[in-house]
C-alpha positions as CSV (number, residue, x, y, z in Angstrom):
1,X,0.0,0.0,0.0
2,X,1.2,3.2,-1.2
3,X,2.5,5.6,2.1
4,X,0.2,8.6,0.9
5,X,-3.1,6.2,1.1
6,X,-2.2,4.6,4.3
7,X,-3.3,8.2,6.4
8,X,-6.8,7.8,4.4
9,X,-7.5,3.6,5.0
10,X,-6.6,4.9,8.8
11,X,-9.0,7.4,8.7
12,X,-11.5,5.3,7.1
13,X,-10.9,2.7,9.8
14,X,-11.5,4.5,12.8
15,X,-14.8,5.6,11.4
16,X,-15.8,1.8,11.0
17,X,-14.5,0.8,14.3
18,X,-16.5,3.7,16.1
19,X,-19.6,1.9,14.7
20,X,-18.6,-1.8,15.6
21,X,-20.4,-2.0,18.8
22,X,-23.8,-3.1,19.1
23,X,-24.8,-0.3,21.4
24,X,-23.2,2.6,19.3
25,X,-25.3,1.0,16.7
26,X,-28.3,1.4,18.8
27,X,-27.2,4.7,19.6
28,X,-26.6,6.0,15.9
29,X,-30.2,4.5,15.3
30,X,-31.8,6.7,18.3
31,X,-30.2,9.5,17.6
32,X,-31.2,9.7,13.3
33,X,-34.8,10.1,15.0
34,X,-34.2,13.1,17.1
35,X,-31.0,14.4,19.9
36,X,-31.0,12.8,22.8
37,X,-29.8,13.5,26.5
38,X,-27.5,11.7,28.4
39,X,-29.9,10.1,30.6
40,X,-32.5,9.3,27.8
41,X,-30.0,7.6,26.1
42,X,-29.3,5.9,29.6
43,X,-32.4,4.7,30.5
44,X,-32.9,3.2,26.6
45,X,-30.0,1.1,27.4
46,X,-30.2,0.2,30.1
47,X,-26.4,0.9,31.6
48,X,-25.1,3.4,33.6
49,X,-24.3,6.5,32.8
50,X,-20.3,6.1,32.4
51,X,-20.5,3.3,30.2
52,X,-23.1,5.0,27.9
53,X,-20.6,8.1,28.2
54,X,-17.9,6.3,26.8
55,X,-19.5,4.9,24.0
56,X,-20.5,8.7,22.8
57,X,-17.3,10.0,23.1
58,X,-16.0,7.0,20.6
59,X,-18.7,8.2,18.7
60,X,-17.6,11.5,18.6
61,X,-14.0,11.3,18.5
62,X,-14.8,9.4,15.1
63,X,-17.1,12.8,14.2
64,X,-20.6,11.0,13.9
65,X,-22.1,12.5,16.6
66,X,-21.6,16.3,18.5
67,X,-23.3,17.1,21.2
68,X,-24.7,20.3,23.0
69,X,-24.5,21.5,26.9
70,X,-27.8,22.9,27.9
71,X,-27.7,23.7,31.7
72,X,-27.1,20.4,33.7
73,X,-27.6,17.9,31.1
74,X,-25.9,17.3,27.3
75,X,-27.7,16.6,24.6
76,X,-26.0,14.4,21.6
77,X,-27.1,14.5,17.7
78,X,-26.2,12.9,15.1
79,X,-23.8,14.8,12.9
80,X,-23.6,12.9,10.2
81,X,-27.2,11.3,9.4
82,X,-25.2,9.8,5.9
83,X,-23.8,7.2,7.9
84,X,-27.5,5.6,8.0
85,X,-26.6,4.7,4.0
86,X,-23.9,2.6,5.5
87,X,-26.0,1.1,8.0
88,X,-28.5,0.4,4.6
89,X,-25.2,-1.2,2.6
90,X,-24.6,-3.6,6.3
91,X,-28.2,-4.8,5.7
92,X,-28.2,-5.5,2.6
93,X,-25.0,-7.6,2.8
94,X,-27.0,-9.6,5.7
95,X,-29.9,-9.8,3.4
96,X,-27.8,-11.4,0.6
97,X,-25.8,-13.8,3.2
98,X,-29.5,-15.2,4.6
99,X,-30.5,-15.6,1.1
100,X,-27.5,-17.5,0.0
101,X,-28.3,-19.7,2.8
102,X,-31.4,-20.4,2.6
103,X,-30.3,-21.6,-1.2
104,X,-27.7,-23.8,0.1
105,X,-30.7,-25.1,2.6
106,X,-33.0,-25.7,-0.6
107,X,-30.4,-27.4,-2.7
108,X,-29.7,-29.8,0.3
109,X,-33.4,-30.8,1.0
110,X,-35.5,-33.5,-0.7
């Protein structure tokens, strides 16, 4: 791999790992709807409030999400609503693997 692309696949990486947890998922989905608070996103989860913390500030160290002080509590929104298209491409892929199994399934049954 060429020195000058390797910055860019980095880049590109961190994005993708930022999303690879299955409560920043749930997060990014919550958060396409409408901002949320701290403590909504809290109770949706059901974990406490440091764990939920963390996963935000992956998400926003990665740039997907930015977030807002407003007295006592912060509200979160999603700043990139594009990544949903990505989401989209993921469940398509998992559409096409089911469907490929369920062929190998018919091709095996009498």
């Amino acid at each position: 791999m060429e020195e000058r692309f390797r910055e860019l696949y980095e880049s590109r990486a961190k994005i993708i790992k930022a999303l690879a947890h299955p409560t920043r998922l749930f997060i990014i989905e919550e958060l396409q709807k409408h901002e949320r608070s701290v403590g909504e996103l809290t109770a949706m989860i059901r974990a406490d409030t440091s764990t939920v913390s963390k996963h935000l500030s992956v998400l926003k160290n990665a740039g997907i999400v930015a977030d807002e002080k407003r007295g006592t509590s912060i509200y979160y929104q999603l700043r990139t609503p594009c990544i949903m298209n990505f989401i989209g491409c993921i469940e398509e892929v998992l559409e096409l693997n089911a469907k490929a199994q369920m062929d190998i399934l018919k091709c095996c049954r009498k």
